[in-house]
C-alpha positions as CSV (number, residue, x, y, z in Angstrom):
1,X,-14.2,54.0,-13.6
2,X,-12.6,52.5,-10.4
3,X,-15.2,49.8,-10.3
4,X,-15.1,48.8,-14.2
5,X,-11.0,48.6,-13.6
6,X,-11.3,46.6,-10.2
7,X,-14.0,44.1,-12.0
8,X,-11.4,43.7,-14.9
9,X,-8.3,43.0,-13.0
10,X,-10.4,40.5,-11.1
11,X,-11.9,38.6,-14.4
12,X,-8.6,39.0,-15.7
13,X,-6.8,37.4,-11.7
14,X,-10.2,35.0,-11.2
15,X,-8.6,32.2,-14.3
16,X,-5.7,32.2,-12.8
17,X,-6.9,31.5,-9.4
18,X,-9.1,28.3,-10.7
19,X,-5.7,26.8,-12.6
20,X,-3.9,27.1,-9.6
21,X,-6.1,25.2,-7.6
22,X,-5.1,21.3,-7.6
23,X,-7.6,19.1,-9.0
24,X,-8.2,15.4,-7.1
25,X,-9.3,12.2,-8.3
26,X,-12.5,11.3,-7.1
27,X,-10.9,7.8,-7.2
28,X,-7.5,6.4,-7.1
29,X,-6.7,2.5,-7.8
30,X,-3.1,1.4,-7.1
31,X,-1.9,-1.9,-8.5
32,X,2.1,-2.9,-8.0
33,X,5.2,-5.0,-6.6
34,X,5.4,-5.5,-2.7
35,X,8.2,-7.1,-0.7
36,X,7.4,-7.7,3.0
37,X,9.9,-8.4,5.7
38,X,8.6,-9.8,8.2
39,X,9.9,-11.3,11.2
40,X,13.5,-12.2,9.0
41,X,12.0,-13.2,6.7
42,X,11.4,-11.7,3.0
43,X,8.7,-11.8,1.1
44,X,7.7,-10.6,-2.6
45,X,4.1,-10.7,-3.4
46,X,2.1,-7.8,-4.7
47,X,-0.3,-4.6,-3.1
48,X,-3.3,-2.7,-4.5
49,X,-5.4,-0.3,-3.3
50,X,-8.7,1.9,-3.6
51,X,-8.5,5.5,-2.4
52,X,-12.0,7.5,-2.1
53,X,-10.5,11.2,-2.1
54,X,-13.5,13.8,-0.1
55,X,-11.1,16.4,-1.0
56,X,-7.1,17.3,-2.0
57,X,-6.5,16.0,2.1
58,X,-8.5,13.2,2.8
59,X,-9.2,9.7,1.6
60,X,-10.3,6.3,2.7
61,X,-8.3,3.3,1.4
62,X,-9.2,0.0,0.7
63,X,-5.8,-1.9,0.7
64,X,-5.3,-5.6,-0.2
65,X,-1.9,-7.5,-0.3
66,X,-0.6,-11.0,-1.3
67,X,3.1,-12.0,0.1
68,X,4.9,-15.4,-0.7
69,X,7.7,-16.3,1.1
70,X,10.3,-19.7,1.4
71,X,13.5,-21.1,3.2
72,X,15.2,-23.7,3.6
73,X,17.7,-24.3,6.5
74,X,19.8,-27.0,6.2
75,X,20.9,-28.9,9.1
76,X,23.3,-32.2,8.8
77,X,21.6,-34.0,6.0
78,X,18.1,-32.9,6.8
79,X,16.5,-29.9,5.0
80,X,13.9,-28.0,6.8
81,X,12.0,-25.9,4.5
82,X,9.2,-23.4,5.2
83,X,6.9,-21.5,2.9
84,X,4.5,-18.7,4.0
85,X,1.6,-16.9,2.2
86,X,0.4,-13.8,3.5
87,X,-3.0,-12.5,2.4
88,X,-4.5,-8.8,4.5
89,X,-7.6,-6.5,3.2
90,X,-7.2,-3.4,5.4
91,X,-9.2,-0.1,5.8
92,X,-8.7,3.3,6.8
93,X,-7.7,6.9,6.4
94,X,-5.2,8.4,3.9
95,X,-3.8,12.2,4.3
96,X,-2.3,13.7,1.3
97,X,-0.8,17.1,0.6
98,X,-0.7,17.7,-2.9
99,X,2.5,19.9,-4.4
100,X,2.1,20.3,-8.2
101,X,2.9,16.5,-9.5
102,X,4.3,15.5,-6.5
103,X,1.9,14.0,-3.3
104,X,2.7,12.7,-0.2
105,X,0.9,10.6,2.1
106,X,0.1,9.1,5.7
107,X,-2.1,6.4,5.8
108,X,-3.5,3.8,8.9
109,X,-5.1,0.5,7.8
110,X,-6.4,-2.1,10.2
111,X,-8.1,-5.5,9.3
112,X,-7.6,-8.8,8.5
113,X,-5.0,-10.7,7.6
114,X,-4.9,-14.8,6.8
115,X,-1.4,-16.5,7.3
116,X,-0.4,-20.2,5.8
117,X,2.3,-22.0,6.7
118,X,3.7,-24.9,5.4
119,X,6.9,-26.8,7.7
120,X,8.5,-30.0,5.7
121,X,11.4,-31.9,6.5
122,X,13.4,-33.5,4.3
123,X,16.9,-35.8,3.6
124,X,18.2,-37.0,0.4
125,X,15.1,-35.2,-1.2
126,X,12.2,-37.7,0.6
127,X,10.2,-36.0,2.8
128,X,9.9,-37.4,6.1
129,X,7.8,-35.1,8.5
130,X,5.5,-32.2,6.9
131,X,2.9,-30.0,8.3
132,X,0.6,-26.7,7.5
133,X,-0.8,-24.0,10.1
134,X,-3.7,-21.9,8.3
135,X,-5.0,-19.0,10.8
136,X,-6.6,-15.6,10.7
137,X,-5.5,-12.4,12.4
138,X,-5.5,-8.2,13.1
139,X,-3.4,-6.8,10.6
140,X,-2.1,-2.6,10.6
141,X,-0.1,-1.2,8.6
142,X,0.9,2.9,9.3
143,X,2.8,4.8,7.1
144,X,3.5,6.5,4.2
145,X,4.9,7.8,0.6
146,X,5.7,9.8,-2.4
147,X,3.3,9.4,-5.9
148,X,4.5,11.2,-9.1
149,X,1.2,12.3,-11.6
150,X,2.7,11.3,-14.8
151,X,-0.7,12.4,-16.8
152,X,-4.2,13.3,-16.0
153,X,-5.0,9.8,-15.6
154,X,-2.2,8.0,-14.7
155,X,0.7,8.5,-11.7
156,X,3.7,6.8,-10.5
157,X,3.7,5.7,-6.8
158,X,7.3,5.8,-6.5
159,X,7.3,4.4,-2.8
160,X,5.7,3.1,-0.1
161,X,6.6,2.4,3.2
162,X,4.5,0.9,6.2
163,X,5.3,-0.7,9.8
164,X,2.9,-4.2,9.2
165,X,1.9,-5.3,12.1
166,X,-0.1,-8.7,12.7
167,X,-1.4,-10.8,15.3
168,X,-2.9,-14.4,15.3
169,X,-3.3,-16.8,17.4
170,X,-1.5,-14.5,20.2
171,X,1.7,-14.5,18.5
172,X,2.8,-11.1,17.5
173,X,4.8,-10.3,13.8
174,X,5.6,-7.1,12.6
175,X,8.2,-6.0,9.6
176,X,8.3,-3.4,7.4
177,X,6.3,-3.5,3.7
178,X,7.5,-1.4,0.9
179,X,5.2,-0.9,-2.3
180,X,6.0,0.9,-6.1
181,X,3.7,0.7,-8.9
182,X,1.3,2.4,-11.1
183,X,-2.2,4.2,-10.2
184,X,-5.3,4.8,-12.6
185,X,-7.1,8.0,-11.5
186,X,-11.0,8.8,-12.6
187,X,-13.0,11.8,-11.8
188,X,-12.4,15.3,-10.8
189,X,-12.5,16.8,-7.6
190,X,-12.1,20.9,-7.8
C-alpha cells in the first residue's frame, strides 16, 4: 500500500516538475534600433543577432551591427563636416539565466569591424577640400541585458548594453552601444 501511495504522489508531483522546468529556444534571432557613442560622437544605426542556445545557460552569438553617424563644426565661414559608417560581425559566448519571462544576459563578442570616414570642407556651401579613410579593425563588445518573452515565439529585448571597443589602423575607439528590439524564437530546448 506504501508503494502504490508513494508511486501516486509521484505521477501526481512528476507534471508539475516538467512545467516547471524553463523551456529554451534552440534559436534566438534579434533584429532592432542601436545608437553607438563612440568616441563623442553619436550614432543611430541598427543590431541583430543569432543566438545558438546548448542549454537555458549557454549560447553562442553571431552579432552584426550598422552605425551612421555626422557633424558639422563650424568654424568662421568654413564648415567642416564629418560622416562615419560603422559596420562589425562579432562572435562569441552568451550566458543567460532564465527567471519565468524575464532573462538576463552577459555576452563577449570579438571580430571585425570596417570604419568609413568621410572629412569635407566647406564655405558658402562649395566644397573646397574633401577626403575618405575606409579601414578594417578588432572590434569587442562585452556586456549585457534584460529580454521580456512576450509569447512562445516572440520576446522583447528591452535593453542592451555593451562597452565597444575597436581598433584600426593602431588608433584605439571605444563607447558604449545600447540595443532594444524584437526577437523571433524557434525550437525547444527542455
Amino acid at each position: 500500500m506504501r508503494r502504490f501511495i508513494a508511486i501516486a504522489g509521484m505521477l501526481l508531483v512528476l507534471p508539475l516538475a516538467v512545467m516547471a522546468q524553463e523551456e529554451v529556444p534552440k534559436v534566438e534571432v534579434f533584429g532592432g534600433y542601436s545608437y553607438l557613442r563612440l568616441q563623442k560622437m553619436n550614432e543611430n544605426g541598427w543590431n541583430g543577432s543569432l543566438d545558438a542556445n546548448f542549454n537555458k545557460n549557454l549560447g553562442f552569438v553571431v552579432d552584426v551591427a550598422g552605425h551612421y553617424g555626422s557633424q558639422a563644426t563650424p568654424i568662421n565661414n568654413i564648415t567642416n563636416n564629418v560622416k562615419t559608417h560603422i559596420y562589425s560581425v562579432m562572435v562569441g559566448p552568451r550566458i543567460s539565466d532564465p527567471r519565468g519571462k524575464w532573462n538576463p544576459f552577459a555576452e563577449a563578442l570579438f571580430g571585425w569591424a570596417r570604419l568609413q570616414n568621410n572629412f569635407s570642407s566647406s564655405t558658402g556651401g562649395n566644397t573646397f577640400l574633401s577626403s575618405s579613410n575606409d579601414s578594417n579593425g578588432f572590434a569587442v563588445a562585452l556586456g549585457g541585458g534584460l529580454d521580456y518573452q512576450w509569447s512562445r515565439l516572440l520576446s522583447i529585448r528591452i535593453l542592451q548594453i555593451d562597452y565597444q571597443f575597436l581598433r584600426s589602423q593602431g588608433v584605439r575607439q571605444n563607447g558604449t552601444r545600447l540595443a532594444a528590439g524584437f526577437i523571433l524564437r524557434w525550437g525547444r530546448k527542455g
